[in-house]
C-alpha positions as CSV (number, residue, x, y, z in Angstrom):
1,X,81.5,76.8,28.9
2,X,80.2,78.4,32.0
3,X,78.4,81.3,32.4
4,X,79.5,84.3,34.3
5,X,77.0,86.8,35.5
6,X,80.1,89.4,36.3
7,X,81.7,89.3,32.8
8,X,78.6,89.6,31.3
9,X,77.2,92.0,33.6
10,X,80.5,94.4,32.6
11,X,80.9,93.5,29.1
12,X,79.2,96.8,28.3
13,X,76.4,94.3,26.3
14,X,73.3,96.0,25.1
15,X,71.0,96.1,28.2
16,X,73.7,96.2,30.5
17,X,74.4,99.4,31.3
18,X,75.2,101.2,34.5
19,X,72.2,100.4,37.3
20,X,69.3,103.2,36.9
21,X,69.6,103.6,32.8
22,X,67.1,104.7,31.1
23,X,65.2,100.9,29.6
24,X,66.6,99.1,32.2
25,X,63.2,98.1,33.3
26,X,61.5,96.9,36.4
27,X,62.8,100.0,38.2
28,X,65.8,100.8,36.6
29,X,67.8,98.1,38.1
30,X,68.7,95.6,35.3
31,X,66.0,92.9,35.7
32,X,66.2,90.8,32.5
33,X,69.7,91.1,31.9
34,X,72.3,89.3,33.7
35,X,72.8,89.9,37.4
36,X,75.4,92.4,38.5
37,X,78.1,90.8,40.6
38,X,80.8,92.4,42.8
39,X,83.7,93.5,40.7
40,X,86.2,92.9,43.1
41,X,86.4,89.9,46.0
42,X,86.6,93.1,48.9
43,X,82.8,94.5,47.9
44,X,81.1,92.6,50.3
45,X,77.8,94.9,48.9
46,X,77.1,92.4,45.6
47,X,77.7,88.6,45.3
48,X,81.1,87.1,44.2
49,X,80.3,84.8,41.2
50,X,83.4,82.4,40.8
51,X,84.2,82.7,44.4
52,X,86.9,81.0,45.6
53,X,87.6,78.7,48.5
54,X,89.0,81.1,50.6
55,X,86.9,84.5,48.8
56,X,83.8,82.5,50.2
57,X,84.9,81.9,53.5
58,X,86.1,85.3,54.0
59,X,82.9,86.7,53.2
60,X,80.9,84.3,55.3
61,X,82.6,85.8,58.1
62,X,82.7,89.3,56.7
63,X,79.1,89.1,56.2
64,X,78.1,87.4,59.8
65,X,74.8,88.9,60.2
66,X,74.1,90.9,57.0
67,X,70.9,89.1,56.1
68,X,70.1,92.0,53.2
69,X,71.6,91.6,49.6
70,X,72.9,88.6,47.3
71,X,75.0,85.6,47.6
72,X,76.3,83.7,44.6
73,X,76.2,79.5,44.5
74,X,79.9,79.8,44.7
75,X,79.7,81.9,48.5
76,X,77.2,79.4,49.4
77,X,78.5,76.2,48.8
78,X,81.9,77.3,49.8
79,X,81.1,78.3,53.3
80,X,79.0,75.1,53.5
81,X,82.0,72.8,52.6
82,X,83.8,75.3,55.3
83,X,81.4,74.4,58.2
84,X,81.0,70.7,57.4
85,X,84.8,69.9,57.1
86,X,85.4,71.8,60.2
87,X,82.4,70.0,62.3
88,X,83.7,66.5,60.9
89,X,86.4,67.0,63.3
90,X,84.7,67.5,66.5
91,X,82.4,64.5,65.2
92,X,85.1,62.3,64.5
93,X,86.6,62.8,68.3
94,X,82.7,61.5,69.6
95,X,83.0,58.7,67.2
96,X,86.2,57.3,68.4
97,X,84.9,58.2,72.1
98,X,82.1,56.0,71.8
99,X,83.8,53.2,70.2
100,X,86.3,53.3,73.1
101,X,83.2,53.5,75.2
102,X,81.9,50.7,73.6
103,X,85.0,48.2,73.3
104,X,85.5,49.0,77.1
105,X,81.8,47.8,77.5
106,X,82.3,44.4,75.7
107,X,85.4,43.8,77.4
108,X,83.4,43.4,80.4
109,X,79.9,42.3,79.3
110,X,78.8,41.9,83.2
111,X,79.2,45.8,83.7
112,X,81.1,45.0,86.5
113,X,84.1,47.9,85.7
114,X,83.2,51.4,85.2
115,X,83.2,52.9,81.9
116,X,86.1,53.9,79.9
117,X,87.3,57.2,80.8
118,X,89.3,58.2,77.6
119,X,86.1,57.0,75.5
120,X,84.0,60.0,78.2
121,X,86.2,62.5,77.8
122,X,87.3,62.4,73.8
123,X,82.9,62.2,73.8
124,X,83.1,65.3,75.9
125,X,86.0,67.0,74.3
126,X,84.1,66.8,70.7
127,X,80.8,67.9,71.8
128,X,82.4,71.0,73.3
129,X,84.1,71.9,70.1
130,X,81.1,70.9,68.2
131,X,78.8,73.4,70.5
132,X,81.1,76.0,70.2
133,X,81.3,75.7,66.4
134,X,77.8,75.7,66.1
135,X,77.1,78.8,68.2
136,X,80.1,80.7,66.7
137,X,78.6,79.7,62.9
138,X,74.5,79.8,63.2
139,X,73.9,83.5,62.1
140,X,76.4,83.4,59.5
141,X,75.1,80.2,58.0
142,X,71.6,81.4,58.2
143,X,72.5,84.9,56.7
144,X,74.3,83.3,53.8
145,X,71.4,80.7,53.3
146,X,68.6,83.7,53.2
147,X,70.8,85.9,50.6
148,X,71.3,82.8,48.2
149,X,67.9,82.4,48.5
150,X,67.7,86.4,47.2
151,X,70.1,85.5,44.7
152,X,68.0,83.0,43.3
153,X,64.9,85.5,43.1
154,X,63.5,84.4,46.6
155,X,62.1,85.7,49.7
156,X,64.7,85.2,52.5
157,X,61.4,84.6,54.7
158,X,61.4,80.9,52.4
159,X,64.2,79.3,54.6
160,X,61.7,79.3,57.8
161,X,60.8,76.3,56.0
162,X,63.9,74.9,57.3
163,X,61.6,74.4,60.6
164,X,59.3,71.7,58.6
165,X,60.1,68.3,57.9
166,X,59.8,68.5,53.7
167,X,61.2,72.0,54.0
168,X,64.6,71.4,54.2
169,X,64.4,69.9,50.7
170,X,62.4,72.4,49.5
171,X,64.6,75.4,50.4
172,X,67.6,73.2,49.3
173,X,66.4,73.1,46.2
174,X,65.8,76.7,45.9
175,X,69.6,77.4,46.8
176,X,70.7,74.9,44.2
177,X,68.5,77.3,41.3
178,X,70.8,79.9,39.3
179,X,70.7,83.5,40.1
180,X,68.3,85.9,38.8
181,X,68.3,89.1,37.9
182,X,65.2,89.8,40.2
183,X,67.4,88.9,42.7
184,X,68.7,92.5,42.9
185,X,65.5,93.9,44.3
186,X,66.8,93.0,47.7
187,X,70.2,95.0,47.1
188,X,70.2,97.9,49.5
């Protein structure tokens, strides 16, 4: 059985009413209870727990540079499967490059013909693709990194320790933890 923060955030369950009740604690806004979720895939102001597929990549995009509020595990890992099977294609084309590149080479071990041109441009073609990829998906991927990181009770300011070497792990980890209700102190 799986848990689901938006069902029990609407059950009506005792400490679970509306945001701002009286006994709600730590301001009002539900900290100890479950967290509230969106109620509906098209409110792009709360995260979608469940997400699917296609919700999550909708919202990456939706939410380009919105580096404020939540994002559920589901939104996260979604749009992270999204970007990886999408760059495995301009990968793939710099693979096969290189390989051509380097079957041409061994053909000729003396270096005596010029390199392959099919192996140079497939290497080319793919690392075009892949830069534009990268550019068109590095702000969304960093927003939806910093508001998991809200969802999960963090700072946003924790993913700078992307820029270390152990703090790729270490912020990593922090995505993988479940949300928290504190997380909805950086709601706006």
């Amino acid at each position: 059985m799986s848990y689901d923060a938006n069902a029990a955030y609407n059950s009506g369950a005792p400490g679970q009413g509306a945001p701002g009740a009286a006994g709600q604690g730590y301001g009002g806004q539900g900290f100890g209870g479950a967290p509230r979720g969106a109620a509906s895939p098209d409110d792009l102001s709360l995260p979608l727990y469940g997400a699917s597929f296609g919700q999550a990549v909708k919202r990456f995009f939706k939410n380009y540079a919105k580096f404020s509020g939540r994002a559920s595990r589901s939104e996260f890992w979604w749009a992270t499967l999204f970007c990886v099977l999408v760059a495995l294609v301009p990968y793939i084309l710099v693979i096969i490059g290189a390989v051509m590149m380097a079957a041409s080479a061994s053909a000729d071990p003396y270096g005596g013909g010029a390199p392959s041109g099919g192996g140079i441009a497939l290497m080319g073609i793919g690392g075009v693709l892949l830069g534009v990829f990268v550019l068109a998906t590095i702000v969304p991927s960093i927003a939806v990194s910093w508001r998991r990181l809200h969802d999960a009770g963090f700072s946003g300011l924790f993913y700078l320790l992307t820029l270390t070497s152990i703090g790729g792990i270490v912020v990593l980890v922090m995505e993988i933890m479940p949300p928290k209700p504190e997380g909805q102190r950086f709601d706006v």
